[in-house]
C-alpha positions in Angstrom: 26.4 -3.6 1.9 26.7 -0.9 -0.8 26.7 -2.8 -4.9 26.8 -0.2 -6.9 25.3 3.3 -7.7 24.9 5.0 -11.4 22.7 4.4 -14.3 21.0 1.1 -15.5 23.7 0.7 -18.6 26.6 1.1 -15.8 25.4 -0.6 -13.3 24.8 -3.7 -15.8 28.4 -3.8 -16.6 29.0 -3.6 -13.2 27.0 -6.3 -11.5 28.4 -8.9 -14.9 31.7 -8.0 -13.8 30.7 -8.2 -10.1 29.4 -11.6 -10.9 32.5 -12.5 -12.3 35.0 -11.7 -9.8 32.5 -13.5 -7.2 32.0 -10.6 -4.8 28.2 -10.9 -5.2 27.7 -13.8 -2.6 26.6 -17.4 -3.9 23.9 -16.5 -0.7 20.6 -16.1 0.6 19.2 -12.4 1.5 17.6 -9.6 0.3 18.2 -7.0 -2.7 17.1 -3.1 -2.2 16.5 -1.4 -5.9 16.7 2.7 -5.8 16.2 5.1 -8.5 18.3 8.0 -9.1 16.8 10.1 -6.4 17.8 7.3 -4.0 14.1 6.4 -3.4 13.4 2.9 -2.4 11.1 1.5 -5.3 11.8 -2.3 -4.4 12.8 -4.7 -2.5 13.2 -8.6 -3.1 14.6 -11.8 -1.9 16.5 -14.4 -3.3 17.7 -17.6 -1.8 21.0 -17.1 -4.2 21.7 -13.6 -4.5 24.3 -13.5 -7.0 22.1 -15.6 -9.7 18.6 -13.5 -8.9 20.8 -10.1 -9.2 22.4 -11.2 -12.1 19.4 -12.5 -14.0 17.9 -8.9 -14.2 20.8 -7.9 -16.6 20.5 -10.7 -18.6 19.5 -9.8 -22.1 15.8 -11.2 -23.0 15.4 -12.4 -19.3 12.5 -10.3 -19.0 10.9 -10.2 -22.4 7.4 -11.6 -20.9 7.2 -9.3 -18.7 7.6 -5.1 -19.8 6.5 -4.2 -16.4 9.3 -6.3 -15.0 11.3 -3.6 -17.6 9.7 -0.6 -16.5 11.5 -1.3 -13.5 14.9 -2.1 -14.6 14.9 1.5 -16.6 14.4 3.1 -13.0 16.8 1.3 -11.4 19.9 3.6 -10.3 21.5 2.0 -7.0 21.4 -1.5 -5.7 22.2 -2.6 -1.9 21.6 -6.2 -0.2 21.9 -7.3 3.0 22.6 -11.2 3.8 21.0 -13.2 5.7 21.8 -16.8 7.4 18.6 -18.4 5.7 15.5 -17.9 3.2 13.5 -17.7 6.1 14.7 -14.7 7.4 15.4 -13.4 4.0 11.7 -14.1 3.8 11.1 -11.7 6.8 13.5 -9.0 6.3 12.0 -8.6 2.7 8.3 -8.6 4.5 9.6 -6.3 6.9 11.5 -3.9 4.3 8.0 -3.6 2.0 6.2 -2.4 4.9 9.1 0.0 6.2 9.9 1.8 2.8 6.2 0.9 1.2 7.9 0.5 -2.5 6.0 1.5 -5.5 6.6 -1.8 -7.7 6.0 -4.1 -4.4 3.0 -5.7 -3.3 0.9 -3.1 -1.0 -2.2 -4.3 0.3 -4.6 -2.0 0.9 -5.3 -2.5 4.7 -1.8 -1.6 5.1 -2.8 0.8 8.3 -3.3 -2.9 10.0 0.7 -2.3 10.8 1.6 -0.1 13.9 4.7 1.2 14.2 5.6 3.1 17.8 8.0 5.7 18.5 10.0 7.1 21.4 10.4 10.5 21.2 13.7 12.1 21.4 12.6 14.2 24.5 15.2 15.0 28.1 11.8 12.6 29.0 10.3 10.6 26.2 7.0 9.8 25.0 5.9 6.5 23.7 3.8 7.1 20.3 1.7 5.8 18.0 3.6 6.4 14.9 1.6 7.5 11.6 2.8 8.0 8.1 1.4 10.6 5.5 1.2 9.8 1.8 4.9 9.7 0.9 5.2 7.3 4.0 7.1 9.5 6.4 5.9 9.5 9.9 4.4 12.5 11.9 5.1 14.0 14.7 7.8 14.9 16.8 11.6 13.1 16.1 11.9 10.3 17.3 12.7 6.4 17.1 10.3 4.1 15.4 9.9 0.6 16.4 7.6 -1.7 14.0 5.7 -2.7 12.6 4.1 -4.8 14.6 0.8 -7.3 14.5 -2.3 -5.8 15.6 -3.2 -8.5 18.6 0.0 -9.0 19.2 1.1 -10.2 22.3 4.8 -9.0 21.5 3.9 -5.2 22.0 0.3 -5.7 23.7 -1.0 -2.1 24.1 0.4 1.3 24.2 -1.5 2.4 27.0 -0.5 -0.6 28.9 3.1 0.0 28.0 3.1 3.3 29.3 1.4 2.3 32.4 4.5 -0.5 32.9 7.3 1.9 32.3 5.5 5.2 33.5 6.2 7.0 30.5 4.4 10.1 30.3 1.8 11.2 27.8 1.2 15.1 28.2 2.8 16.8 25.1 4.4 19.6 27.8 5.8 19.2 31.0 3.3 20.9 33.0 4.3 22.6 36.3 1.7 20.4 38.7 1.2 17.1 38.0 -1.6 15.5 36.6 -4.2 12.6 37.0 -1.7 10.3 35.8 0.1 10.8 38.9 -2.1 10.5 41.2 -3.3 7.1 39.8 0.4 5.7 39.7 0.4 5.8 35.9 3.4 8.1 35.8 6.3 9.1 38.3 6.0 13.0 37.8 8.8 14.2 36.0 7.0 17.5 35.9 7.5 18.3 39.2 11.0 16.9 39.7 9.4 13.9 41.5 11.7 11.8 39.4 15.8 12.2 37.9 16.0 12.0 34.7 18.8 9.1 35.1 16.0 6.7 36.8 13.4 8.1 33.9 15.5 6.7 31.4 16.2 3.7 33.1 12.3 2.5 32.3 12.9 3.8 28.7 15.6 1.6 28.0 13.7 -1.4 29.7 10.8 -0.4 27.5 13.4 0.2 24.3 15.0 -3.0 25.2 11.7 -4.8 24.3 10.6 -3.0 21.4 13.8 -4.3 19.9 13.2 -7.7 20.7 16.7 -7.5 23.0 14.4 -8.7 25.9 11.1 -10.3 26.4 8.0 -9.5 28.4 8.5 -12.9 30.6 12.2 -11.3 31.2 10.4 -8.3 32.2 7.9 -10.0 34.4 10.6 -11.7 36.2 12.7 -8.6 36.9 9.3 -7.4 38.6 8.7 -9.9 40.7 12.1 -9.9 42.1 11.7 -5.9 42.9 8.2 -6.8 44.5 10.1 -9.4 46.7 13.0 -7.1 47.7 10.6 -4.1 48.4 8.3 -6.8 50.7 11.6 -7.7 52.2 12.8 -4.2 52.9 8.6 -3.4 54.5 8.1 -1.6 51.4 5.0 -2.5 51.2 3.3 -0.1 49.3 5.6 -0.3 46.6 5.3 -3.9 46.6 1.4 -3.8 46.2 2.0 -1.2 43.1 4.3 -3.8 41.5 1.7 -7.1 42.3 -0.9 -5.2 41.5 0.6 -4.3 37.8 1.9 -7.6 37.4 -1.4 -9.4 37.8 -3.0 -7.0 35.0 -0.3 -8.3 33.1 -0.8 -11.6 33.6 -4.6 -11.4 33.2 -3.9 -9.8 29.6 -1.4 -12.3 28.5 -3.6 -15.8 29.9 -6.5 -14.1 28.1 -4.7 -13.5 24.6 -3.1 -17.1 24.9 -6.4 -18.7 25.5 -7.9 -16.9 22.5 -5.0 -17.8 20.5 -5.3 -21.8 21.5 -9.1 -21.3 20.9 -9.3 -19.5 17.3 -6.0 -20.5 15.5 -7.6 -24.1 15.1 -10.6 -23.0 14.2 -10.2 -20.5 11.5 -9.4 -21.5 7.7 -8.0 -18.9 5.0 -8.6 -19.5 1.7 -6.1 -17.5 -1.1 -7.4 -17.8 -4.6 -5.6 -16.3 -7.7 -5.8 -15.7 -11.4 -3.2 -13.8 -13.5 -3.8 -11.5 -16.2 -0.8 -12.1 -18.4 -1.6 -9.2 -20.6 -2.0 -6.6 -18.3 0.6 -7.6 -15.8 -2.0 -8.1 -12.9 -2.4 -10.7 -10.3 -5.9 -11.0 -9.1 -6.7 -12.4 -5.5 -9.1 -13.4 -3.5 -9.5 -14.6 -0.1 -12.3 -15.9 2.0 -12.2 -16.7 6.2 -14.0 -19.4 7.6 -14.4 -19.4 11.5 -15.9 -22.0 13.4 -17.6 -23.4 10.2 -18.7 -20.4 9.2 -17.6 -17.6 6.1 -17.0 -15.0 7.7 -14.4 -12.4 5.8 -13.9 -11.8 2.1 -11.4 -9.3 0.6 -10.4 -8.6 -3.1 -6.8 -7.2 -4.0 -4.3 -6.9 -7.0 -0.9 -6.6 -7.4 1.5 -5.8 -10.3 3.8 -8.9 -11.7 6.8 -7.3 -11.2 10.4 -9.3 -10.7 9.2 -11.3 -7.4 6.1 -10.5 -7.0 4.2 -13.7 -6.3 1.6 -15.6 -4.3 4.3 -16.4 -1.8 5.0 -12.5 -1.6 1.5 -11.8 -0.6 0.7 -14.8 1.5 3.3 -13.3 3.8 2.5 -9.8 3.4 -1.4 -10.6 4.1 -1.5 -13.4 7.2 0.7 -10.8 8.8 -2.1 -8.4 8.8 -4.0 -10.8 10.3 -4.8 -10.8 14.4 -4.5 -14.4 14.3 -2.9 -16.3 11.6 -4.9 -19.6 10.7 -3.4 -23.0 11.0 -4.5 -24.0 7.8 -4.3 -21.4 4.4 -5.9 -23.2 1.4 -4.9 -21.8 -1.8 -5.2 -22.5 -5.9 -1.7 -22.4 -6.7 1.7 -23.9 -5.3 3.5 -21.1 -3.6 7.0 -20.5 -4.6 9.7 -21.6 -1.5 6.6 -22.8 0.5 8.8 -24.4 3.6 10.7 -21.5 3.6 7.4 -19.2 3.5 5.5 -21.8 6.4 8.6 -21.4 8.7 8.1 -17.8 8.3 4.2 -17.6 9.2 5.0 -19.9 12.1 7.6 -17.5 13.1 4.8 -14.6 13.5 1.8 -16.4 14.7 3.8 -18.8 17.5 2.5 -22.2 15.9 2.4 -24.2 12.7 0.8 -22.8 9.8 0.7 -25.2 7.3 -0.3 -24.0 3.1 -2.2 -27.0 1.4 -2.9 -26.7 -2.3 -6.6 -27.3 -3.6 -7.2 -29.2 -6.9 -9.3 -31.6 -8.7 -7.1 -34.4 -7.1 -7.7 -33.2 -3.7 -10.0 -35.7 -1.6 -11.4 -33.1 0.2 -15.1 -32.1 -1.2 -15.8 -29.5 1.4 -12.5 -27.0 1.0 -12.9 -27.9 -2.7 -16.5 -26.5 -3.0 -15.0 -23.6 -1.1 -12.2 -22.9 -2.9 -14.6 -23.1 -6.2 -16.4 -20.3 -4.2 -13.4 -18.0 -4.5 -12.6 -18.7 -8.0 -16.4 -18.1 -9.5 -16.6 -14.7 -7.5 -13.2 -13.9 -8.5 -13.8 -14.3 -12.6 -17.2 -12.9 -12.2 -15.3 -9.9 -10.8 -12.9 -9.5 -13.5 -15.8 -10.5 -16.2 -17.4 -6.9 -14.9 -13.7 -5.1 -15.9 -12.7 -4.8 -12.3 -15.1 -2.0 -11.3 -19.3 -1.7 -11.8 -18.9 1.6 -12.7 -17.4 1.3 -16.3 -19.4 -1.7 -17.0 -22.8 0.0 -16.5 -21.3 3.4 -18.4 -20.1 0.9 -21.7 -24.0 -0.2 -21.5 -25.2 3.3 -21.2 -23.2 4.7 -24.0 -24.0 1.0 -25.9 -20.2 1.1 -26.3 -18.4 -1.8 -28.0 -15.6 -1.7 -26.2 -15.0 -1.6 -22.4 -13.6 1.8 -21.2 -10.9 1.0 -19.0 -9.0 4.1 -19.9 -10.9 7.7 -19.8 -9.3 11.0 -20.5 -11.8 14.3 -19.0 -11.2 17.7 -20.6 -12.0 20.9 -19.0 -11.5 25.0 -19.3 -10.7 27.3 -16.9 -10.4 30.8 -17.5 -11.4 34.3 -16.2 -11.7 37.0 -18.3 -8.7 37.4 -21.4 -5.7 37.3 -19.5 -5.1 33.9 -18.5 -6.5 30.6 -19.9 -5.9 27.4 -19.1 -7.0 23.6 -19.8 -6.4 20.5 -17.8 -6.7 16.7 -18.8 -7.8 14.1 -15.8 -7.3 10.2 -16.5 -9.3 7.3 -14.8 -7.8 4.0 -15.6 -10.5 1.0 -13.9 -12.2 3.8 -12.5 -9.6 5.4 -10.6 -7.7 8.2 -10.9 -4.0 8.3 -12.9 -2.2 11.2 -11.5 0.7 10.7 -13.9 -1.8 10.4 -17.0 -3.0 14.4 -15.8 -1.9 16.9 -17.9 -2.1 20.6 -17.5 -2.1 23.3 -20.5 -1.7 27.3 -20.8 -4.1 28.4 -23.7 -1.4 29.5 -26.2 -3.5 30.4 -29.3 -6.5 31.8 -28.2 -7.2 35.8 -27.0 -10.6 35.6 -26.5 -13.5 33.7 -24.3 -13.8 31.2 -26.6 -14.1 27.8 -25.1 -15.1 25.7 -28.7 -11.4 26.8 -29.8 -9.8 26.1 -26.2 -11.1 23.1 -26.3 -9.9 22.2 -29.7 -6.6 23.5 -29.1 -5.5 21.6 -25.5 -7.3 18.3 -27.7 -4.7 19.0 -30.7 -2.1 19.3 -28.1 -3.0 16.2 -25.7 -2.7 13.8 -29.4 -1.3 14.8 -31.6 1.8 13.1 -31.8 -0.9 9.7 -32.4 -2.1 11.7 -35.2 -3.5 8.8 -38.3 -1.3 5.8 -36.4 -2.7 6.2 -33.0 0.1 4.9 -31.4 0.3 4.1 -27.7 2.4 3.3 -25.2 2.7 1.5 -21.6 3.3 5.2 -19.5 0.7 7.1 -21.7 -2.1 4.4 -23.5 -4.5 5.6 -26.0 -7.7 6.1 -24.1 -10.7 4.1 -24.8 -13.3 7.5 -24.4 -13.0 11.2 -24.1 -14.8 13.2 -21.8 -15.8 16.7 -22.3 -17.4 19.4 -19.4 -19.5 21.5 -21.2 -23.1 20.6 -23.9 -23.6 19.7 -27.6 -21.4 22.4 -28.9 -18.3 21.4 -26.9 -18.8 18.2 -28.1 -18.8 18.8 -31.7 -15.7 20.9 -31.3 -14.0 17.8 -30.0 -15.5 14.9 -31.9 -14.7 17.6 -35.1 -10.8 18.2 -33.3 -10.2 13.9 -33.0 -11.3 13.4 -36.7 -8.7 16.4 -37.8 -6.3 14.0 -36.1 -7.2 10.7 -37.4 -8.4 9.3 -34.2 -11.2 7.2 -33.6 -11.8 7.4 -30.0 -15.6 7.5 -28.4 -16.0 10.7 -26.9 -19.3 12.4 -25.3 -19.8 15.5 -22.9 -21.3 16.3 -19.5 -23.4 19.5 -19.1 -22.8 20.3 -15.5 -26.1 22.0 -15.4 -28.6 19.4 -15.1 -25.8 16.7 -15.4 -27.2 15.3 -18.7 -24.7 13.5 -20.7 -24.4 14.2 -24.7 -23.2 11.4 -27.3 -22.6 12.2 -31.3 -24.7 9.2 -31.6 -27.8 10.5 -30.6 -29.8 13.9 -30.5 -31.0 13.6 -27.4 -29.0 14.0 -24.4 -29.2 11.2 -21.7 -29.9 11.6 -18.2 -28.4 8.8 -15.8 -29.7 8.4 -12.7 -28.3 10.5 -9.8 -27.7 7.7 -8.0 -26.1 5.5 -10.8 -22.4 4.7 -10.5 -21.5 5.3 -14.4 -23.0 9.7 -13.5 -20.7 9.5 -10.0 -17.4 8.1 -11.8 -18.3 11.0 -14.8 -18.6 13.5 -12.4 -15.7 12.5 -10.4 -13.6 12.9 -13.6 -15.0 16.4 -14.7 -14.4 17.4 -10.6 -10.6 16.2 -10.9 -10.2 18.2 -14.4 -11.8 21.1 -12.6 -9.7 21.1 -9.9 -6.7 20.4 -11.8 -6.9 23.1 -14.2 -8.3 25.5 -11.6 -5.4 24.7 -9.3 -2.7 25.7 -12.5 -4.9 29.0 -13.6 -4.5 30.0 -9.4 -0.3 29.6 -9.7 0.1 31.4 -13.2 -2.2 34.5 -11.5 0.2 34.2 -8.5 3.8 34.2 -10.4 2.3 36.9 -12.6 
């Protein structure tokens, strides 16, 4: 259902009046947040819709949280769909998140875990793998997409065995003969005619039918045996031994992934340990796998606290990456809704999952010790400032503070007729792409890269000129790198004191990769193999590429 489209001071008066007049349902379900384009950039739950809704437009609710407000600015168009329970609010949210991939949601970085098939809109369809790109669209031809679904799952088993049960083809082009897939009963032979179109789509629909969840495999199996009967019945016999002889494949693949299920699901133990960084708006996790007594797995992530963002959230969005979902997750913290978020998981894995908080009052030494585990390797992660790489560069450059945010400089120009400088930004050693910035050389005629260089510096702060004012979309950074020796150095240490700033700032000679500091005369060399000289030249690559890219498109349109 549609709640409103226009812009955040509208739609604010809207859903209070909405409220009001009670046509935002006192129910459970799930709330879809697009910005003006119409983009999906979240998607929550709520066991009481009208009250979570509400309680974004409510004046101070969010003044702990500004990324929580960052959110609300973006926020153009609001749908929600109802559900009959938090527990399948619970999954249609999971389900949502991985279907429109939201930029203020939790996204967990082994998101390819997910596969998502498709059945092409062909006179004879294809079953796919489905693949997104970067903005989350899928490849390939047009199609249907059915997903995502559970690696290991015994729900969609594999494609290849799914095209071998519905004898769906897999060449990209009819050919005119028919191909090894024929002739080892893989595929009925459209190519040549060997099959109507009519009784083609009659396995598509069976296969469809699954995919949806509108029938099962047993449902499937059954149908099979009674066509195996009829056919033995009618002396079809060789179309009887096709169907035995796929059915017991079948079979063999689903006793063997039960067995392992009834095997491993008792003996594996998850343990989900997090700390929040209040300041910065970060949630920091940490989880560990034991199998049969033994640690086997250990992942790191972090996600934003944004509006419902939680431990519950990611429980949910991780275990359902998993092939087999443990009976037992341990965890630091009590999970928001946790029967409602158990039902769920033992929805998806086929048994109980049960989520047992670990504390000091717990009278179990072993998980304890284990769960201590997490929480010492996570701190001693965040003590190092979330990535090696800064830490080692702070103690090269004997900084006093810790680098999280760095700003690289570069020129680019050929000959006098067009100039240009870029800006790249790594914040916890990883490129920003909204903190780039890209400048025309305005003021300068000549090859003179000192006075570039001090001109696209002027430009990139001056509005924090003496105050040195930041802000959440564009912080102040904590050092400035330069491409280029001493000279370009002194030009911008020389440019940041014209503006008041007093921001750490050295340069990288690309030459010999030596790195110069206005502390000291000498340059100095890091190793080649040292993490601090990759991340530096990562950051003078991006400028480079960046600025070279924008020098390319002004020769073109000129």
């Amino acid at each position: 259902m549609k709640l409103f489209k226009g812009g955040f001071r509208k739609i604010a008066e809207y859903v209070e009046l909405l409220s009001r007049s009670k046509r935002i349902p006192h129910a459970p379900g799930v709330y879809i947040m697009k910005d003006k384009e119409g983009r999906v950039i979240y998607v929550g739950k709520a066991r009481n819709l009208c009250k979570r809704v509400t309680s974004y437009f409510m004046k101070h609710d969010h003044a702990d949280s500004w990324k929580t407000e960052r959110l609300m600015r973006r926020v153009s168009d609001i749908d929600f769909v109802l559900t009959d329970n938090e527990i399948e609010a619970f999954l249609l949210e999971s389900n949502l998140i991985k279907r429109y991939r939201p930029m203020f949601n939790i996204e967990l970085k082994d998101q390819q875990r997910y596969t998502y098939l498709k059945i092409t809109d062909e006179s004879f369809p294809r079953l796919l793998v489905a693949r997104r790109n970067r903005k989350g669209e899928f490849y390939g031809p047009k199609g249907k997409v059915y997903g995502p679904f559970v690696r290991g799952s015994s729900k969609f088993l594999t494609v290849g065995l799914l095209r071998k049960l519905f004898k769906v083809r897999i060449c990209e082009k009819l050919p005119k003969r028919p191909c090894l897939e024929y002739f080892i009963k893989n595929c009925d032979a459209p190519c040549i005619g060997n099959i109507e179109q009519r009784e083609y789509m009659k396995n598509v629909l069976e296969l469809q039918n699954i995919l949806e969840g509108k029938n099962s495999i047993e449902d499937f199996v059954n149908q099979m045996e009674d066509e195996m009967k009829k056919a033995a019945e009618t002396r079809h016999y060789e179309i009887a031994k096709d169907i035995r002889d796929t059915l017991h494949r079948l079979n063999n693949l689903r006793v063997k992934q039960k067995m392992e299920r009834a095997v491993n699901r008792n003996r594996e133990e998850e343990y989900i340990g997090i700390i929040k960084d209040a300041d910065r708006g970060i949630a920091h996790v940490m989880t560990l796998r034991r199998s049969k007594g033994v640690i086997c797995d250990r992942k790191k992530f972090e996600f934003e606290l944004v509006c419902d963002n939680t431990l519950s959230t990611f429980i949910l969005q991780y275990c359902s990456t998993l092939p087999i979902i443990p009976r037992f997750v341990y965890v630091n913290e009590e999970p928001d809704s946790r029967d409602a978020l158990e039902a769920s998981l033992e929805k998806i894995a086929g048994h109980k999952v049960s989520i047992i908080k670990l504390s000091k009052d717990t009278h179990i030494t072993e998980k304890n010790q284990l769960m201590d585990l997490v929480l010492r390797n996570l701190y001693l992660y965040l003590k190092k400032n979330y990535a090696p790489a800064i830490e080692e560069l702070k103690g090269a450059l004997r900084l006093s503070e810790t680098p999280s945010v760095i700003d690289c400089f570069d020129v680019s120009n050929f000959g006098n007729t067009i100039a240009v400088g870029a800006c790249s930004r790594f914040i916890d050693a990883r490129p920003n792409k909204s903190g780039y910035r890209k400048f025309k050389i305005k003021k300068i005629f000549s090859q003179n890269d000192y006075a570039m260089i001090d001109e696209i510096i002027t430009r990139r702060y001056s509005a924090r000129s003496t105050l040195q004012q930041s802000n959440e979309n564009d912080p102040t950074p904590d050092l400035i790198v330069v491409d280029g020796g001493k000279g370009q150095l002194n030009t911008a240490t020389l440019t940041l004191g014209r503006l008041g700033l007093n921001i750490p700032c050295i340069s990288l000679a690309k030459e010999n990769e030596q790195v110069y500091s206005a502390y000291s005369s000498q340059p100095l060399n890091l190793s080649k193999s040292s993490s601090s000289l990759k991340l530096l030249q990562h950051m003078r690559d991006e400028a480079h590429r960046f600025g070279l890219a924008y020098n390319t498109h002004l020769r073109r349109i000129n």
